[in-house]
N, C-alpha and C positions, 0 to 999 in steps of 0.2 A: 504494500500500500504506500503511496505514497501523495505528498501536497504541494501544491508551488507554491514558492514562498521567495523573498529577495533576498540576493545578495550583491553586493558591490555599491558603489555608485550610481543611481539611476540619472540620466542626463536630464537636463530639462531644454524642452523645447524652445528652440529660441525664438521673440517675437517678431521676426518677420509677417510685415503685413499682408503683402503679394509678390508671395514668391514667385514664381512662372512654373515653378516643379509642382508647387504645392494646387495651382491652379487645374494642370494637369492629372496630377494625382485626383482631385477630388471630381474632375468632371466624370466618370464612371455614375460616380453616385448620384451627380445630379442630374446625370439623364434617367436613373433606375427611377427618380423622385420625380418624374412626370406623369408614374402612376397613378392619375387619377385617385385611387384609392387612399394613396397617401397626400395626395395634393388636397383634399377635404380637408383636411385642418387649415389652410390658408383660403379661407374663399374668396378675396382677392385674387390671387392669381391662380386659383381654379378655375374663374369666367375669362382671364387673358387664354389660358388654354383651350376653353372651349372656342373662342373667339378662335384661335389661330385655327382648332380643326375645321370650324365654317369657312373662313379666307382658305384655307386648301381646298376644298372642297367646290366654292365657288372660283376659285380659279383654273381648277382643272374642269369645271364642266361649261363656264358660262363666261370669269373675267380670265381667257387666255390673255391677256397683255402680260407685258413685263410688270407692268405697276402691281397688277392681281399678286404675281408670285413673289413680286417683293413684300408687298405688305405680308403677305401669310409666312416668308422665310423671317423678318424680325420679330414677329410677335411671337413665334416658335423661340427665336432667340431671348425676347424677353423674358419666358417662360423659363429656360435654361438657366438664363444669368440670376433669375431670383433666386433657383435650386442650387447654385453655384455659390452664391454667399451663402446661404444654410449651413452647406456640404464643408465648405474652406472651415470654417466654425468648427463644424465639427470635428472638423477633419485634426486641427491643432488639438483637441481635446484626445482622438485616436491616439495621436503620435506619441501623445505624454504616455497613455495605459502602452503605449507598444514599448516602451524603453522598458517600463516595467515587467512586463511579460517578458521582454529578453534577458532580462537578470534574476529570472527565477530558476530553481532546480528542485529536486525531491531530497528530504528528509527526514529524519526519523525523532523518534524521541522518547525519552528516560522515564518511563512512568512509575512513578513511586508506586509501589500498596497500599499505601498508608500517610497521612502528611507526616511522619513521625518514624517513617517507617526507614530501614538502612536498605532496600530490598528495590527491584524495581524490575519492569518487563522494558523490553523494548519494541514500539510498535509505530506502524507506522502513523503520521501526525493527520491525518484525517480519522484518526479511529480515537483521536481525544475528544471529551465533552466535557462540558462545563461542570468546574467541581475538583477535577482531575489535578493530579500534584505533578510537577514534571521537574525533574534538575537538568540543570544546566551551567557546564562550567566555561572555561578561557576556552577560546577557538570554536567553540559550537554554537548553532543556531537556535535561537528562539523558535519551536515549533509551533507558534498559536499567542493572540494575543491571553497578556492576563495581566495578574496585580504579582509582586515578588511581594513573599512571607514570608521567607528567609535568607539573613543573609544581604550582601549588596555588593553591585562588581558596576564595571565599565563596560560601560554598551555602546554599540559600535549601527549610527541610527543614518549613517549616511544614504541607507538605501533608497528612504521613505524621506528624509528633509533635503536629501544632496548637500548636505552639511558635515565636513570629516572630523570635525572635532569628537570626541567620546564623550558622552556624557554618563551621569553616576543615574542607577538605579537603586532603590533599598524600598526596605520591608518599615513598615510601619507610620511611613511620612504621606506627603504629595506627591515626590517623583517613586511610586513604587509600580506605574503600569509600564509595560512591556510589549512592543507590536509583534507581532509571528515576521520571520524576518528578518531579524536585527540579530546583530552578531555578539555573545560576550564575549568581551577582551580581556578579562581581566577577573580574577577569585570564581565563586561559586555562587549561586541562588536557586530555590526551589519557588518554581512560578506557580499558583491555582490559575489555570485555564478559566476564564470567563466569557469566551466568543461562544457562539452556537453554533452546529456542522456548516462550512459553504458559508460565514459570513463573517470572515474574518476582516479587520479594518482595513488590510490591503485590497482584498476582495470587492470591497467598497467604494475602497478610493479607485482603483481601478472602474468600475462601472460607474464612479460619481463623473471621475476625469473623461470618461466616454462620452457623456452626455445621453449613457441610456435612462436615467432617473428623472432628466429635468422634466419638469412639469411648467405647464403656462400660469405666470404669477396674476392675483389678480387684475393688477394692473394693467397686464398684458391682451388680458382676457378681455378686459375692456376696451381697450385701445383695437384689437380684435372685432370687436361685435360695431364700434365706431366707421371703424373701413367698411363691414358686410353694409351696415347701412347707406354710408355714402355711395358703396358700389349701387344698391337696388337704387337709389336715389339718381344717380348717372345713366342705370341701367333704363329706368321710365321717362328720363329725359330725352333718350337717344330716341326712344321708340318713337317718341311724339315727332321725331326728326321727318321722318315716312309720311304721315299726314300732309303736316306741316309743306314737303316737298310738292306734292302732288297737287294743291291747293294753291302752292306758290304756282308752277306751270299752268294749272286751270286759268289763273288771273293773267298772265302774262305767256297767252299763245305763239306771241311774236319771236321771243326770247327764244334763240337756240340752247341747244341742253348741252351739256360736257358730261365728262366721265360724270363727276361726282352727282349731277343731277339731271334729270329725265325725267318726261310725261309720266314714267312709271314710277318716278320716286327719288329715293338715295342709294345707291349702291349698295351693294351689301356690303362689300368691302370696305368702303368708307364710313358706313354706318360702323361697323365694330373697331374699325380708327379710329372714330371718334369715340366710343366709348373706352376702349384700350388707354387712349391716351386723358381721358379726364378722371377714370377712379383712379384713387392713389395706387397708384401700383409700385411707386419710388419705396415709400416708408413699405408696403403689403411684403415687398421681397426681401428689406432688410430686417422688419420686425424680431423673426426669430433669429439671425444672425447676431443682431444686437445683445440679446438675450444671453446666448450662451456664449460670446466670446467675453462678458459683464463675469462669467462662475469662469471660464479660461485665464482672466486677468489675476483673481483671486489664486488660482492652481499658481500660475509664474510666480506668487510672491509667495508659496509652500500656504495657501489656507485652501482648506477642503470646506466646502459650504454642501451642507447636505440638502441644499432645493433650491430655486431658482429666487422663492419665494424670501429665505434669508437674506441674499441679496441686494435685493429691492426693498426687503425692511430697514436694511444697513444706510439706504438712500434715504429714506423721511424719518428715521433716528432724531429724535429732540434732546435726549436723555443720555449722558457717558457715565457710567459710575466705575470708577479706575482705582485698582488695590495703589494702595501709596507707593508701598516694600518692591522695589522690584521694576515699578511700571513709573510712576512719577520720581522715586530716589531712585539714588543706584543701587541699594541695599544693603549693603555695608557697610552701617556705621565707623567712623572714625573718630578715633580721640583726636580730640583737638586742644585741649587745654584739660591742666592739672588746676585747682582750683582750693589753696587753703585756706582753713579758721583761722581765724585770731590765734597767734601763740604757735603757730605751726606752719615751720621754712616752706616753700616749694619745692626744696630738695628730700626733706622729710616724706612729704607728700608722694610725693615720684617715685620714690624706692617701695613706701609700702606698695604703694600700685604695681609695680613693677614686681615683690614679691609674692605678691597677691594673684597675678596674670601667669605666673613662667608657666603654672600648669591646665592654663583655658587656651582649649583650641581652636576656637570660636575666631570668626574676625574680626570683633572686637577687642579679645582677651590680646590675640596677637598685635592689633595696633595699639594697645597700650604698652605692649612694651618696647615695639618700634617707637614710639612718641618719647618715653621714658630717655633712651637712650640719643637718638636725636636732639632733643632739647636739654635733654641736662648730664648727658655724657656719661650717661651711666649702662656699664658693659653686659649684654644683654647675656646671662650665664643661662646656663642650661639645665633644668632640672633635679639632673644627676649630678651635680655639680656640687648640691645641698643633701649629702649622704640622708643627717639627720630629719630631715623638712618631711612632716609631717602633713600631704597635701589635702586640701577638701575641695573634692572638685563641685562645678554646679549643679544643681538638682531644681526641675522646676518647683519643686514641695518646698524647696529651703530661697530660691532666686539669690542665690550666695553661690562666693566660690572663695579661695582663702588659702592660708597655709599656717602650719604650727609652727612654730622655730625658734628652738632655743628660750624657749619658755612665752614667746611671746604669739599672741593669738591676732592674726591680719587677715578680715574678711571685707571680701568687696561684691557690691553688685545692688538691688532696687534699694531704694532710700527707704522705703518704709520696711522692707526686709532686714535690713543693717541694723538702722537704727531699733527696731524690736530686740533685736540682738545686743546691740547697746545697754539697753534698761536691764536687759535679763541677768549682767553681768555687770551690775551696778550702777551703770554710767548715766548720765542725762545729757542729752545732746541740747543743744543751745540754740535759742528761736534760729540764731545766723544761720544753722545747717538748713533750715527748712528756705528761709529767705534766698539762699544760692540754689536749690534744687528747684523752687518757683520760678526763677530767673532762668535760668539753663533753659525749661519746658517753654517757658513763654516764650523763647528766642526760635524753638523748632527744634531743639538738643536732647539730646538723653543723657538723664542725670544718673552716673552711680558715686554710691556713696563707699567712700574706705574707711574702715576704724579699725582701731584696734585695743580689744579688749574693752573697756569700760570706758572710751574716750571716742570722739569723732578724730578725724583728721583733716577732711574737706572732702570735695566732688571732684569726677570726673567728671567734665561736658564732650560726652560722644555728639558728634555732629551727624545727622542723616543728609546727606548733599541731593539736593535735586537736578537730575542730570540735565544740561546743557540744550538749551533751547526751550524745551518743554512750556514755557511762559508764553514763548511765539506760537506756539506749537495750538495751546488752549486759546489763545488769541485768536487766531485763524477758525477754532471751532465756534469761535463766538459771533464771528465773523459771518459762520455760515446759519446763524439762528440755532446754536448747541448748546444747551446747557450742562457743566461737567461737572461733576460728583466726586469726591476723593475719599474712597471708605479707608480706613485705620484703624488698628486697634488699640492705638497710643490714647492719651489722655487728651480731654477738649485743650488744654495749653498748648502741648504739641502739637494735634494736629490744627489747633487755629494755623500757628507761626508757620509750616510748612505747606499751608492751602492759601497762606497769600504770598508766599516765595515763590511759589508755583505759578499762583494766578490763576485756580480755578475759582468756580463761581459757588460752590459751597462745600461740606466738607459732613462726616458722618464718622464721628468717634467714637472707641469701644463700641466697636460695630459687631453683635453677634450675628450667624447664620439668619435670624428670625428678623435683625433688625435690617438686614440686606433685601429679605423678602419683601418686609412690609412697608419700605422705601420703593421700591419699584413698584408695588402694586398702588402706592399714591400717585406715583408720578402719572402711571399707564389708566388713575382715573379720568382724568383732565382728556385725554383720548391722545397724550402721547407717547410716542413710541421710545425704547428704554433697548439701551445696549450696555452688557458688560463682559468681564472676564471672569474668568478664574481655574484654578486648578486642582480645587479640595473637595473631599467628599458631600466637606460642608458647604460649598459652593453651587451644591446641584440643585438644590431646591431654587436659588436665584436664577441661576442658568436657564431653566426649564422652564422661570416663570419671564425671564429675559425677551422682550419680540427679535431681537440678536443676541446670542449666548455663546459667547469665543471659547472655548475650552481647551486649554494647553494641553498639546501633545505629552508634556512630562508629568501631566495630572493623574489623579485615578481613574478609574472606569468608570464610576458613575458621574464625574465632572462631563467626561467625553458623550457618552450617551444621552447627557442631559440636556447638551450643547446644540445649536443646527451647524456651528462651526468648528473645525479642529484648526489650529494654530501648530502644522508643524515644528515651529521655530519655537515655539513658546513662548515667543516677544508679544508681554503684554502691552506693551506701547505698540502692535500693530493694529489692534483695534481702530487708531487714529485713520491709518490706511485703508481699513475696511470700511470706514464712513466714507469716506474719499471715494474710494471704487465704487460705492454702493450709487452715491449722489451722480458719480458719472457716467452709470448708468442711464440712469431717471434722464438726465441732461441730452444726453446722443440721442436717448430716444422722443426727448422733447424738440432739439432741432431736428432731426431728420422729418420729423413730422412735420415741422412748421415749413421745411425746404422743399417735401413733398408735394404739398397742398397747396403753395406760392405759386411750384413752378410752373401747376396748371393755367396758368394765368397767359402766358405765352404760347399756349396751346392751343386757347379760346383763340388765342390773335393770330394763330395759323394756318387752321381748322376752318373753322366758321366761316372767314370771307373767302374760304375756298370754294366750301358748298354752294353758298346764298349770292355772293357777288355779282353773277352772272346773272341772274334774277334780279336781285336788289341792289343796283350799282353803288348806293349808299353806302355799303357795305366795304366799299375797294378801301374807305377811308384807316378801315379796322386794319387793315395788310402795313400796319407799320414796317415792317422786315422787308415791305417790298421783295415777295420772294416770285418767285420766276412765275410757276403756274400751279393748276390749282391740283397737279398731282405731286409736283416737286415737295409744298407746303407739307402736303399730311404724309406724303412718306417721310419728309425730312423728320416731322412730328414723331412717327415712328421711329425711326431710326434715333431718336434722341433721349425717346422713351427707354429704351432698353439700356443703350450704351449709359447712361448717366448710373443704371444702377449698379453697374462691375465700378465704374469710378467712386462710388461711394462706399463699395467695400473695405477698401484701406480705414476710411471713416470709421465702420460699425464695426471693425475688429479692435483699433485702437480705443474708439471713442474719441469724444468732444473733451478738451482739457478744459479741465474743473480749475477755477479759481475760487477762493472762498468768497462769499459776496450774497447778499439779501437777493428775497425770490423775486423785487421787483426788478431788481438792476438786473437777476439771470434774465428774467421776460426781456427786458429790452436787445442786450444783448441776442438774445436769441431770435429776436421780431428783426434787429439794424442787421446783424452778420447771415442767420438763415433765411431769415423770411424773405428781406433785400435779395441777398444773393439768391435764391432761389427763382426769384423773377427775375432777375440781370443774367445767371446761364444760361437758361432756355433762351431765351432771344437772341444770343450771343453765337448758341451751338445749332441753333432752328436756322440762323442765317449760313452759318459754317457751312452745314451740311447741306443746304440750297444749295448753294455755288457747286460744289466737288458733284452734284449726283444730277442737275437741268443738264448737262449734256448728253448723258446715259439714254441709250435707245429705248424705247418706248414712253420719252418724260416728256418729248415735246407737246 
């Protein structure tokens, strides 16, 4: 038995907009997608298609002219090119599952008896179910995702992030879940299996990165049922063309007829010109392009979004709520300053810290004694160095860490911890200690407290640094109409000082699991929408109640499940990204629609005084393009219709760049750059292709 699973490097697909291979590559598909069958989902360009079988049809029995089989070969084309941007979409989404399917192989895996047990079968990794204990040492493959319970080593995740760095796995924290796939490098761990047969997260990611899951968001759906009506709407307009024709020649017997119009009417073929070219068929053929190249953009920056639907919620996002630790600091406290009482050197100060630190392995404990030595040259010794030293390390029961030595008793670490410890051992700590540890908090700092035995000594002020930018960062989201949220579990002092260092706009202290929940469920009263992260078990309940819910790849299993988004990288600061993508979504598909529906305007002016002119001489005034005749006008029309929509595919795979900016100034922008420009090419490209095609036989 055996299961595929990754190994190596998976490459990522590079974003090439229109490649010529890739073009190539995916035309196959977008002729299979002229299935009828499958073209029902877009009915927009399911009537382009019927339209062209009628132009075939009447050209080979009735419009033999060239212009007949012109018109019927571009509207086949337009037909194509809309399946063509589809296919290219998808086709990027393929190529990522194909790297992965080529780095997969079969293997086996260590299945305990028992979680407890020294014993174990070996079988193959499709015959594990959930529940199941497997070990797994340096060199072998994770057979299956799950959470490690024992033990913790270096995993080797570059398959699944394309990131070579190793990262630490362990039992009993946040980073304890493990993907099927991943390679350990490093000690030993006993994983519990928690995928179910055939749905493993590669499995997933693979079919999410295909685009066989997407579904139409609602917004989609709408914008959807929008086009079918303007089509029926274009479509009862044409018809009344027919009447219209025949009543015109009734009144004006004199009037000789042209292609477009006769005693009998309107052409047929002109007739489905015209309607060809006034339903939006621009926006109808990139719609779903749009769509899934919006879950393709998220893939390239390593986020798996499990529906089409997160996406687009990540666009009308009003709500950030961002863990401090990690996402706004860097998370690593530093000492920054030694801090003495009354009657007590700096240098005094320094040393207990310093002997108080040698045995905290914490990056804390460690930059207290880097600081120690640094600032007051004191030689940074090493544990074994102090045979007698009798160490006490930290416990979250005691929030103390310390050493004995030499009769003398020096513990350091929370103020109120310490100082308890103080009283108990005679001493009374002096208002001033409580005065420096208020100060410290209120600055943004963390306070610890050193004494020793029956007396204070002074603070520590650990500083938490907020990394670099981040002010701009929430700026810009304020920018865009976001309001940001900073949860922490420090105290209201701390987190005030470090929520206006930042520069978010409000802040949520001693934040429990319950207090995370019932802060999104206020915000999501109001009717808006609430995005966060996180990586904890305790996390899941918000995630899942989240309308975007980011959940870090090095979280547990029920953070991930709980989430519509995984976060390869674990960079909680990508969130900022995913609003970004989300909005630019919403955006591309706000101007393509507004350049769609413009450019009909040029079309009116191409079309129309081709038909009626000759009838209604009034009409020659509408011919601003001054285009040749009145067959040149509507094939150029056509021919304009189609090619415009392969030029806009670059468009709908990158998207429209987002600037952050209010939803009026996007309208304008999007009414002066698409809506403008959408009347300014067609006129532009309707005259082009006049000129290059009045010579061509059968135009005169």
């Amino acid at each position: 038995m055996s299961t595929h699973v990754l190994e190596g490097t998976a490459k990522r697909v590079g974003g090439g907009l229109l490649d010529p291979r890739q073009l190539l590559t995916s035309l196959p598909e977008a002729l299979r997608k002229l299935n009828p069958v499958t073209l029902w989902r877009n009915p927009v360009m399911l009537i382009v298609e019927i339209g062209a079988l009628a132009t075939t049809i009447l050209a080979a029995t009735t419009e033999t002219s060239f212009f007949g089989w012109a018109i019927a070969g571009w509207l086949w084309l337009t037909v194509v090119f809309a399946n063509l941007a589809e296919a290219v979409a998808e086709g990027r989404g393929k190529a990522q599952a194909a790297t992965l399917r080529a780095a997969k192989r079969d293997t086996t895996a260590r299945r305990l008896r028992g979680r407890t047990s020294a014993e174990w079968d070996v079988v193959g990794a499709p015959e594990l179910r959930q529940g199941d204990f497997v070990v797994v040492e340096a060199g072998e493959i994770i057979p299956g995702d799950g959470d490690v319970v024992e033990g913790i080593a270096s995993v080797d995740e570059s398959a699944i992030t394309g990131e070579s760095a190793p990262v630490i796995r362990e039992s009993g924290g946040d980073r304890s879940a493990v993907t099927g796939g991943t390679k350990v490098l490093s000690d030993r761990i006993v994983v519990e299996i928690t995928q179910r047969p055939g749905e493993s997260f590669v499995d997933r990611m693979i079919a999410l990165v295909e685009g066989a899951n997407r579904q139409k968001t609602p917004n989609e759906i709408a914008l959807n049922i929008l086009l079918a009506a303007l089509t029926i709407i274009f479509l009862v307009a044409t018809a009344t063309m027919q009447p219209l024709a025949i009543y015109s020649m009734s009144v004006n017997p004199g009037v000789p007829g042209s292609l477009a119009l006769s005693r009998d009417g309107v052409s047929g073929v002109v007739l489905v010109s015209l309607l060809v070219c006034l339903i939006p068929t621009t926006i109808g053929a990139l719609l779903s392009a749009i769509g899934i190249a919006g879950m393709d953009r998220l893939v390239q920056r390593n986020v798996l979004a499990m529906s089409g639907r997160a996406v687009e919620a990540a666009g009308d996002v009003s709500t950030l709520l961002l863990d401090k630790t990690g996402t706004i600091t860097l998370g690593n406290r530093q000492a920054g300053e030694f801090v003495p009482i009354r009657g007590v050197t700096a240098e005094e100060l320094a040393r207990a810290a310093q002997l108080s630190s040698l045995a905290d392995e914490t990056p804390e404990g460690r930059s207290i004694v880097v600081h120690a030595k640094q600032v007051y040259g004191l030689r940074e010794r090493e544990p074994g160095e102090l045979a007698h030293a009798e160490w006490v390390p930290f416990t979250a029961q005691t929030r103390m860490s310390g050493v004995n030595l030499d009769g003398r008793e020096i513990r350091k670490g929370a103020a109120t911890a310490v100082m308890k410890w103080v009283r108990d051992h005679g001493g009374h700590p002096t208002d001033e200690v409580g005065h420096l540890v208020d100060g410290i908090s209120a600055s943004g700092g963390t306070p610890l407290v050193v004494a020793e035995k029956g007396r204070v000594l002074g603070v520590i002020h650990l500083k938490d640094v907020v990394k670099q930018g981040m002010r701009e960062r929430f700026d810009e989201m304020r920018r865009m109409g976001i309001r940001t949220v900073m949860i922490t579990g420090d105290n209201p002092l701390t987190a005030k000082a470090i929520a206006e260092e930042a520069g978010v706009d409000d802040f949520l202290a001693e934040a429990t699991p319950e207090d995370k929940l019932s802060l999104i469920r206020k915000e999501q009263e109001g009717g808006r929408l609430v995005a966060m992260t996180g990586d904890g078990t305790n996390d899941a309940p918000a995630l899942a109640q989240a309308d975007v819910g980011v959940a870090m790849n090095t979280g547990t299993s029920a953070a991930k499940e709980a989430g519509n988004m995984v976060d390869l990288d674990s960079n909680p600061t990508k969130l900022i990204e995913i609003v970004e993508i989300g909005k630019q979504l919403l955006i591309t598909r706000g101007a393509l629609t507004t350049f769609s529906i413009a450019n009909d305007v040029a079309k009116y002016f191409a079309i129309i005084p081709a038909m009626f002119a000759a009838v209604y001489p009034g009409l020659d005034a509408l011919n601003v393009m001054r285009l040749a005749s009145p067959q040149s006008a509507i094939l150029a029309a056509v021919i304009f219709n189609a090619l415009v929509i392969i030029a806009l595919i670059p468009l709908a795979l990158r998207g429209v760049r987002y600037r952050p900016a209010g939803a009026s100034k996007l309208l304008s922008r999007n009414l002066y750059v698409y809506g403008l420009g959408g009347i300014v090419a067609p006129f532009a490209g309707i005259k082009l292709i006049d000129l290059l095609i009045q010579f061509l036989p059968g135009m005169s």
